[in-house]
C-alpha positions in Angstrom: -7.5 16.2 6.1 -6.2 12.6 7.4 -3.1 11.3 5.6 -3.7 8.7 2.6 -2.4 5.3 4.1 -0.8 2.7 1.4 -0.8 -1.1 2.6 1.8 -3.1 0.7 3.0 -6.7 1.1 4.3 -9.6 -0.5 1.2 -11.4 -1.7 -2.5 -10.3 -0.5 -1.1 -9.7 3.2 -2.1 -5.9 2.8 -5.2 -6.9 1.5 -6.5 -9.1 4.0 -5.2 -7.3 6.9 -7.3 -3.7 5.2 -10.5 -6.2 5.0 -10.1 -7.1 8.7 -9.8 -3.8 9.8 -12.9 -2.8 8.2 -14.6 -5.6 9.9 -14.0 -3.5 13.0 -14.2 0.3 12.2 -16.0 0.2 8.9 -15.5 1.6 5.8 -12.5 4.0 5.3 -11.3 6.6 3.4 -8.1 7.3 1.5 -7.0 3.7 1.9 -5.1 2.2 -0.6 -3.8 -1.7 -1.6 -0.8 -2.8 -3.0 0.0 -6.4 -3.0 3.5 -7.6 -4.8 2.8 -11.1 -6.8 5.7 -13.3 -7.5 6.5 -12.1 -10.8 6.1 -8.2 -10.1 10.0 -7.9 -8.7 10.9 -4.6 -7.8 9.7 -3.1 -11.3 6.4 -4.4 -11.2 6.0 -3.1 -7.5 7.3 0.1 -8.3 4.9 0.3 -10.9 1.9 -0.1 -8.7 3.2 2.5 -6.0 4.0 4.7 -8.7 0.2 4.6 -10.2 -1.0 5.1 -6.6 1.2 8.2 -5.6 0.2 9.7 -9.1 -3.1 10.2 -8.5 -2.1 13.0 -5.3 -0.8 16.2 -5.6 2.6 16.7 -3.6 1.1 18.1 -0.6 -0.4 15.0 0.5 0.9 13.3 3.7 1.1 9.7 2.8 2.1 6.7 5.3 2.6 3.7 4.2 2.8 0.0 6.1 4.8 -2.6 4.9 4.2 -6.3 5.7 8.7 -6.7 6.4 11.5 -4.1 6.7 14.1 -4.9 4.4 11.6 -6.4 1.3 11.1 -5.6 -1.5 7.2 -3.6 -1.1 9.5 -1.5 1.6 12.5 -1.2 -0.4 10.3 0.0 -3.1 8.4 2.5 -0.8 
């Protein structure tokens, strides 16, 4: 089974870059979103990563992107 890969960045960087890449290789699977708004702050991010992980068991390999190292989404992750 392919890893589950989680796209986060500040604002709908994660989501745009996901839609372009399906523009090239099509649809894919075990792809997830998570774009931090302005008032999310490290809570409200944490939040949406949180909701995400909990819907795998603990044997899932999971990579995840971030948009900038040292941010908050990559903090968070």
């Amino acid at each position: 089974m392919r890893p589950v890969m989680i796209v986060m960045s500040h604002g709908n960087m994660a989501a745009e870059t996901v839609n372009s890449a399906k523009m090239i290789v099509g649809e894919m699977e075990n792809v997830f979103v998570i774009s931090m708004k302005e008032d999310d702050g490290l809570s409200g991010t944490m939040d949406k990563l949180e909701a995400v992980l909990a819907t795998f068991d603990l044997q899932t390999e999971i990579v995840i992107l971030i948009d900038l190292k040292g941010g908050t989404p990559g903090n968070t992750a």
